[in-house]
C-alpha positions, 0 to 999 in steps of 0.5 A: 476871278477863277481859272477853272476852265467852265467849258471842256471839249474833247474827241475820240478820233476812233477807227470808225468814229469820232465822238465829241463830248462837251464837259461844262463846270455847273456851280461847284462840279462838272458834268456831261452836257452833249455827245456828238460823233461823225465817222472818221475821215483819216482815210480815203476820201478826205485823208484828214481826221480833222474833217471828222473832228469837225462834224462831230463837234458841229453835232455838238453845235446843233445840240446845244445852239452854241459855237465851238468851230470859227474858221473851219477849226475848233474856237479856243479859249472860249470867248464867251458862254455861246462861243467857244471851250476854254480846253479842247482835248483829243484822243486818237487810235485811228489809222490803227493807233500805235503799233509796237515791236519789242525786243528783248534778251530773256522773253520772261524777263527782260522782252515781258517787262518791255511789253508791259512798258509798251502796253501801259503807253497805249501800243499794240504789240505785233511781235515780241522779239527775244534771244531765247524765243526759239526761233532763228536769228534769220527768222527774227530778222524777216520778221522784224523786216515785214513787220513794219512798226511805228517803232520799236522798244529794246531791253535786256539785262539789268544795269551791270549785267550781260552786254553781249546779248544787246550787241546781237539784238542791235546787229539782228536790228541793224540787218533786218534794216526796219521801216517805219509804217507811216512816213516814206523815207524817215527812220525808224524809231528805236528806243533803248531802255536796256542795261546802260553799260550797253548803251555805248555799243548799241548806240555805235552800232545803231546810230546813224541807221534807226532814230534811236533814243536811250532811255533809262532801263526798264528793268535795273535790277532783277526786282524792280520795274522802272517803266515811266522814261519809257513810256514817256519817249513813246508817248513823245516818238507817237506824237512826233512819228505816228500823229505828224504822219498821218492825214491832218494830225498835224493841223489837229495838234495845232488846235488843242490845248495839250498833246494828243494821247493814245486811245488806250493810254487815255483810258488806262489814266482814267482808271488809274485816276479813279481808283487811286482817288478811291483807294480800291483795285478796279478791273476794267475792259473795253471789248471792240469790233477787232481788239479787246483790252484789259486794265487793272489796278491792283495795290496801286500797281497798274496793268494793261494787255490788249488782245489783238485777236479778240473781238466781235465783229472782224476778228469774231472768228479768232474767238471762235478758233481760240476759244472752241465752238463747245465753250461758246456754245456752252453759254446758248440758252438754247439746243444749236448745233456746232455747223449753225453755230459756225455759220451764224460767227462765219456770217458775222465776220463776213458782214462786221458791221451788222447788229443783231436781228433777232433774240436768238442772234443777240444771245449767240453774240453774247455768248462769244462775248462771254469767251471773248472776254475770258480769254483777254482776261486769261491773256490779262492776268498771265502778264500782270504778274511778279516778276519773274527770276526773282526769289521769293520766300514763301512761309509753311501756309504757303504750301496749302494754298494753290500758286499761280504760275509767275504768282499773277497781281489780279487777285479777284477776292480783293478785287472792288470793282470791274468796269465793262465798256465796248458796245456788247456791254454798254450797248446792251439792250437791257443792262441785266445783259451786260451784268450776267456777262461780265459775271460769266466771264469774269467769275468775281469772288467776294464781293464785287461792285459791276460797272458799265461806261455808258457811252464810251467817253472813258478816252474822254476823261482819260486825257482830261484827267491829266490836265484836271483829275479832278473834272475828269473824276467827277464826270467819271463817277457822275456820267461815266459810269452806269452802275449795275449794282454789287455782286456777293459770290462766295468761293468753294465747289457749290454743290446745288440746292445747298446753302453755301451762304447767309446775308442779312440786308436790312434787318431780314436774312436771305440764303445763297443757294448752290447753282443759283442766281438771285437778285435783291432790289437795291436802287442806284445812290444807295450804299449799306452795310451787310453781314455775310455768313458762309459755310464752312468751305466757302470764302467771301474774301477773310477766310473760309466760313468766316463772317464778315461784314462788308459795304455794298453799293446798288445799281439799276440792276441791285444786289446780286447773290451769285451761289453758282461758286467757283470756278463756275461749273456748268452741267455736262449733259446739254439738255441740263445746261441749257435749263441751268442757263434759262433759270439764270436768264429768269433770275434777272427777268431776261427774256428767253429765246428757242422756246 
């Protein structure tokens, strides 16, 4: 008799709701069933996410005409195929998900590798504390004081380097005397993954006055990156602090069949998973009302940042203010002048929730998409990054080619795939939107497959990836993702008109003509090879004018042949540019809007 679990539930318990998903072995593969999803209840009135969970699984009921709920709780192991799951699974970021500081001695070294530790566990970072970050020692203290984390993460130096600098961050620590945000009367969680010859000191200092924890050092030597025993206490303090204190998590965690993971966290372990399985570098966003977070994989090395202040309806306007009226408003396909514009993102904020009513106001939103989504992939890449304070030996070829500052991992030429999720993208009312958008903001170069999820069950698989990769990785590839097709965007300064490529797609060539988009039929399921010629200038990922020959993989929106070149310039005069962009819309037959 197999073990394989036959039935698998998990939820989301989001901010604003929950969605329930139902994953059920059908021969020898698993595959979505039904989604249901209730507004979440962590707060007033009911003060119990479980009474959410409830309602979305009871849609679950109704849609399928079976039982999941026996006595006011979820039914598991399953009894039989009409009651029951065999794996319930929960994900949560409700109550604001997990809040961070970090703390660390030298803020591009020792305090960045804490925050990517803190990042890749799901956190959100709300400061990031360091010996050299320019403020005073009694600035540091009452911003510690007021910010009120879940816990805190501290590092510095390597392991036999500087002690002193640890002493002054556990005594600025000590004084600010931190409360956590959740749990009257409990200690603060402080985890230190620092030099362990500081361990001693730090621990006299602290113990007794915070929860501390020692872990080993996030970073033991200048060129290397210990991250998983951090992670892992973080992952173990959220579910011990953050879940036990908020409203009805502690009933939840009774009935599921593992621990309950962060929302974030669940994600990034699904791309992880997937393009470990794949073997390729997967670029991944999911753009929401108030935060926007990037994932990455490159070379087997993963990164997440989430970008606080980014996102499409409550922090609408921190886009506004961080990117410029003049950059979102170079992406309107239509004449609109810069107080509108301002009025129209002012109005948005005021009233978050609301959808967009006409043309116009979903191609505004969407050009805040654009900015959105570029500056979290700006923010993205000046994190992912080599580390700093580490020598490297660069060759004479090295001197011609352009370095990025701390030398980021992201490198787009060799970057297979980017996976776009959050409603702007995976709600888009035609999925030709969510493509042009992503190749707006994003830029690839080469050749590059685009990717939507479909409903927002990536936290879903995230966790169920690490009970089952296997289920999760086939519900992702099948379900999960929405496949718009590929992109070929050969590199170089395209000037218009000019043809800055050739591709030869089943025995007939066609030509990539500057500042021009052209998309080819390529239906979803099917995969060819196709040989690329670009001119001389202009790169496709082996060199510039070399040919190559490369896999491509079609969608519901087909082979893309992107000649605008990189990085994409658009015309300064705006009666020029508001034609460039109306051509764009019509090479993906979307409709236009101001005519």
């Amino acid at each position: 008799m197999s073990t394989e679990p036959r039935t698998i539930l998990a939820t989301d318990c989001g901010s604003t709701t929950t969605k329930a998903i139902l994953i059920e072995r059908q021969q020898d593969e698993y595959r979505l069933i039904v989604r249901g999803e209730a507004p979440t209840t962590v707060e007033a009135p009911f003060d119990d996410v479980t009474v959410g969970v409830v309602n979305a699984v009871r849609e679950v009921e109704e849609l399928t005409g079976r039982t999941f709920l026996e006595g006011g709780k979820v039914l598991t192991p399953a009894r039989d195929q009409k009651a029951g799951a065999d794996l319930y699974l929960s994900t949560s970021s409700a109550g604001g998900g997990l809040q961070m500081t970090v703390a660390g001695v030298v803020k591009a070294m020792s305090a960045e590798s804490a925050q990517r530790a803190a990042l890749g566990a799901g956190a959100i970072i709300m400061d990031v504390i360091a010996v050299d970050d320019g403020r005073k020692d009694y600035e540091k203290v009452e911003r510690i004081r007021a910010l009120r984390p879940d816990m805190i993460l501290m590092s510095g130096g390597t392991d036999g380097g500087t002690v002193t600098h640890l002493v002054e961050l556990a005594e600025m620590i000590l004084s600010a005397d931190p409360r956590p945000r959740l749990g009257i009367g409990l200690r603060i969680p402080v985890i230190y993954a620092g030099n362990r010859d500081a361990r001693e000191p730090v621990r006299k200092l602290l113990n007794g006055h915070v929860d501390l924890h020692l872990v080993d050092n996030v970073r033991p030597a200048l060129d290397r990156e210990n991250f998983d025993p951090a992670r892992e206490a973080i992952h173990e303090l959220f579910l011990q602090h953050v879940m036990q204190q908020a409203p009805g998590y502690s009933k939840l965690l009774a009935w599921t069949s593992a621990d309950i993971m962060a929302t974030p966290n669940a994600v990034g372990r699904i791309v992880q998973t997937y393009a470990e399985r794949e073997g390729i570098n997967v670029l991944a966003v999911d753009i929401g009302g108030a935060t926007t977070d990037v994932f990455s994989v490159f070379g087997g090395t993963f990164n997440r940042t989430v970008s606080a202040n980014l996102g499409m309806s409550y922090s609408i306007c921190n886009v506004l203010t961080e990117a410029g009226v003049e950059n979102i408003g170079r992406w309107v396909p239509f004449p609109l002048e810069e107080t509108e514009l301002r009025n129209r993102l002012r109005n948005k904020m005021i009233r978050p929730t609301t959808i967009p009513y006409t043309l116009e106001d979903l191609l505004i939103e969407q050009a805040v998409a654009r900015e959105a989504l570029r500056l979290a992939f700006e923010h993205h890449k000046s994190l992912a990054r080599s580390l700093k304070g580490v020598q490297q030996q660069r060759t004479i070829a090295d001197v011609f080619e352009p370095q990025a500052a701390g030398d980021t991992l992201v490198d787009m030429l060799a970057l297979n795939m980017i996976v776009g999720s959050g409603g702007v993208l995976s709600h888009a009312p035609r999925r030709e939107q969510a493509a042009l958008m992503m190749l707006d903001a994003y830029q690839p170069e080469g050749v590059t497959e685009l990717a939507v999820d479909s409903i927002f069950m990536m936290p879903h698989l995230g966790i169920l990836s690490a009970v089952h990769a296997a289920a999760a990785t086939q519900v992702f590839d099948r379900d999960c993702l929405i496949r718009l097709g590929s992109v070929i965007a050969p590199v170089g300064n395209a000037k218009e008109g000019e043809t800055i490529a050739q591709v030869e797609l089943d025995g007939k060539n066609y030509l990539v003509v500057g500042g021009r988009i052209e998309v080819l039929p390529l239906p979803e399921g099917r995969q060819i090879e196709v040989r690329i010629t670009p001119a001389r200038g202009f790169n496709v990922g082996v060199g510039r004018g070399r040919e190559t020959v490369a896999a491509v993989r079609g969608g519901v929106v087909g082979l893309i042949l992107d000649g605008r070149g990189r990085p994409l310039q658009l015309p300064a005069v705006a009666a020029a540019r508001v034609a460039k962009l109306r051509e764009w819309l019509a090479a993906f037959s979307l409709p236009l809007s101001g005519q």
